[in-house]
C-alpha positions in Angstrom: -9.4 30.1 -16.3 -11.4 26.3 -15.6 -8.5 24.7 -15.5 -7.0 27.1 -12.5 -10.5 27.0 -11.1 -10.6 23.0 -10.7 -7.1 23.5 -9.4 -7.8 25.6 -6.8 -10.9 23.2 -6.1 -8.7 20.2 -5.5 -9.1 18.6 -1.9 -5.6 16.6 -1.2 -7.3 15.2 2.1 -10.3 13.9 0.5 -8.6 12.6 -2.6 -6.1 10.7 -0.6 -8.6 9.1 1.9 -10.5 8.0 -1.4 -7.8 6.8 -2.8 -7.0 4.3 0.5 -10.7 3.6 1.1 -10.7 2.2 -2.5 -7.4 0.6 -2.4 -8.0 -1.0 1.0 -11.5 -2.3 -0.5 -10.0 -3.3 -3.3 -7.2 -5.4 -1.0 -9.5 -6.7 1.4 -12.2 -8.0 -0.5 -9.6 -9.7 -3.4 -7.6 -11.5 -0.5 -10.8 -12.7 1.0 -12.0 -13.9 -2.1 -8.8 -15.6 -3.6 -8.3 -17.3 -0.1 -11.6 -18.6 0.6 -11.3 -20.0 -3.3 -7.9 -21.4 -2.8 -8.5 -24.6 -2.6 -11.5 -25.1 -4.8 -9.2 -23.8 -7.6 -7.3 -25.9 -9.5 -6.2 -23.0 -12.2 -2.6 -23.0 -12.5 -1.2 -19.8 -14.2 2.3 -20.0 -16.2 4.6 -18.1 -14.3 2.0 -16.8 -10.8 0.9 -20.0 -8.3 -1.5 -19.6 -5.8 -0.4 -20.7 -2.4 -1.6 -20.3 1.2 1.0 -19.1 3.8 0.7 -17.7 7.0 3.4 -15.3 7.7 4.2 -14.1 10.9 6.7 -12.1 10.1 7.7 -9.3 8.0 9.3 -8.4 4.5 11.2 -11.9 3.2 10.0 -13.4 6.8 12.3 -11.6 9.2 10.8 -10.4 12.3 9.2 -13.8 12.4 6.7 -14.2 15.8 7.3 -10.3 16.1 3.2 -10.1 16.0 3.2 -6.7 18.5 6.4 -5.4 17.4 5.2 -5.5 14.0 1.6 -3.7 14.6 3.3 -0.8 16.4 5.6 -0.2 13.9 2.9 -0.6 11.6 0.7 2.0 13.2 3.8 4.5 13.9 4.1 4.6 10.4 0.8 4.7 9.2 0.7 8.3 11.5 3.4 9.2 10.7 3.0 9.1 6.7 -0.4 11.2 7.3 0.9 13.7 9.7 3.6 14.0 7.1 1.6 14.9 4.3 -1.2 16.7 6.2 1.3 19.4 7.9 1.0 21.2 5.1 -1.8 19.4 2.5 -1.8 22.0 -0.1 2.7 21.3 -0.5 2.4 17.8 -2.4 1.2 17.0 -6.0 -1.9 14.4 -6.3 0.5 11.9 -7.8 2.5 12.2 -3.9 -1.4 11.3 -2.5 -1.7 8.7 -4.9 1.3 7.1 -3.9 1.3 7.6 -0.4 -2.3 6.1 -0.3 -0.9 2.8 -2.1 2.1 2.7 0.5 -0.9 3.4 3.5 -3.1 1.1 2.1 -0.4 -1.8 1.9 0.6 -1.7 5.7 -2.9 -1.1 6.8 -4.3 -3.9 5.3 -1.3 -6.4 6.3 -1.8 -4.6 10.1 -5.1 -5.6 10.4 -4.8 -8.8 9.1 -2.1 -9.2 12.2 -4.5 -7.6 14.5 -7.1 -9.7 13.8 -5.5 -13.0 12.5 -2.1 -13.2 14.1 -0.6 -13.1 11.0 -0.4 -11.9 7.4 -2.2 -14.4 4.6 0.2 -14.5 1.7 -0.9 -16.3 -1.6 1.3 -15.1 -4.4 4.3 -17.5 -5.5 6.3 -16.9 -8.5 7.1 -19.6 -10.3 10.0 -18.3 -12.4 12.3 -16.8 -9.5 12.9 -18.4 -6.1 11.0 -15.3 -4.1 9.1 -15.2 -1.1 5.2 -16.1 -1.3 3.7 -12.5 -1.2 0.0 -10.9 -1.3 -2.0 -7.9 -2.6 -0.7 -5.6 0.6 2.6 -6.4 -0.1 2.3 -5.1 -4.1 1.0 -2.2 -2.8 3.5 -1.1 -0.3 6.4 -1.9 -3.3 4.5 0.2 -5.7 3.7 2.7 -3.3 7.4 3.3 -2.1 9.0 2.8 -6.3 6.2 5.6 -7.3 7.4 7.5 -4.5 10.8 7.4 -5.2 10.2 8.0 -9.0 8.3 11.2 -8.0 11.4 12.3 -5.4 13.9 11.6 -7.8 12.1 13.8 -10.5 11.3 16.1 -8.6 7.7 15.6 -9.0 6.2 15.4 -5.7 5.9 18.9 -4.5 4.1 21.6 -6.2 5.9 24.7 -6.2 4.6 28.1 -5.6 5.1 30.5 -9.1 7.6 32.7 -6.8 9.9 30.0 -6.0 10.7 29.3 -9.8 
């Protein structure tokens, strides 16, 4: 009977704008800290380097000097995902919200580092693989989408209503 209770008593907006607020935080304020110490650092990590890159394109530096192309995309998106999930907030499962936030989270922050910078600052380089220097937006967005597709694949990102079973 609590358990069904606290169930019922689950908010899918609130917890997903939560979720991005702290996720957003937590991206913003880690960036901002990691670049302004990037080159008072001389820690050098086994297989992570910390490098500064300004990107002005997109995923693996296509789109490159797309700047406004980018940003509407960006905030198409961005919509999109929340009118998506909002339509009907009571259809997805908190782990959907949880992912979807991470995804949301990830192009917001990159979008308003284009808005306001021109660009995207990317600080991530893996040493062990030739790969793209990356940052915390970018993780995000990969997590975001791989959770997603974990969840769709499983079938675990929709809760379903006793008479449908």
């Amino acid at each position: 009977m609590n358990q069904k209770k606290t169930q019922n008593n689950f908010n899918p907006i609130i917890y997903f704008f939560v979720c991005l607020v702290v996720m957003l935080a937590f991206d913003l304020l880690l960036t901002n800290h990691i670049i302004s110490n990037i080159f008072t650092t001389t820690d050098s990590f086994k297989f992570v380097d910390i490098v500064y890159v300004q990107n002005t394109g997109a995923a693996f530096s296509s789109f490159q000097h797309s700047t406004l192309f980018l940003i509407i995309i960006s905030v198409f998106a961005v919509f999109f995902i929340i009118y998506e999930l909002f339509k009907d907030p009571k259809k997805y499962t908190p782990a959907m919200y949880f992912a979807t936030a991470m995804l949301a989270s990830g192009v917001i922050c990159n979008t308003y580092e284009r808005i306001t910078l021109g660009y995207v600052r990317d600080f991530i380089n893996l040493k062990f693989v030739e790969f793209p220097v990356f940052n915390i937006s970018d993780i995000l967005i990969n997590l975001g989408v791989l959770v997603i597709i974990v969840l769709v694949a499983c079938k675990k990102y929709k809760k379903y209503d006793k008479t449908n079973i």
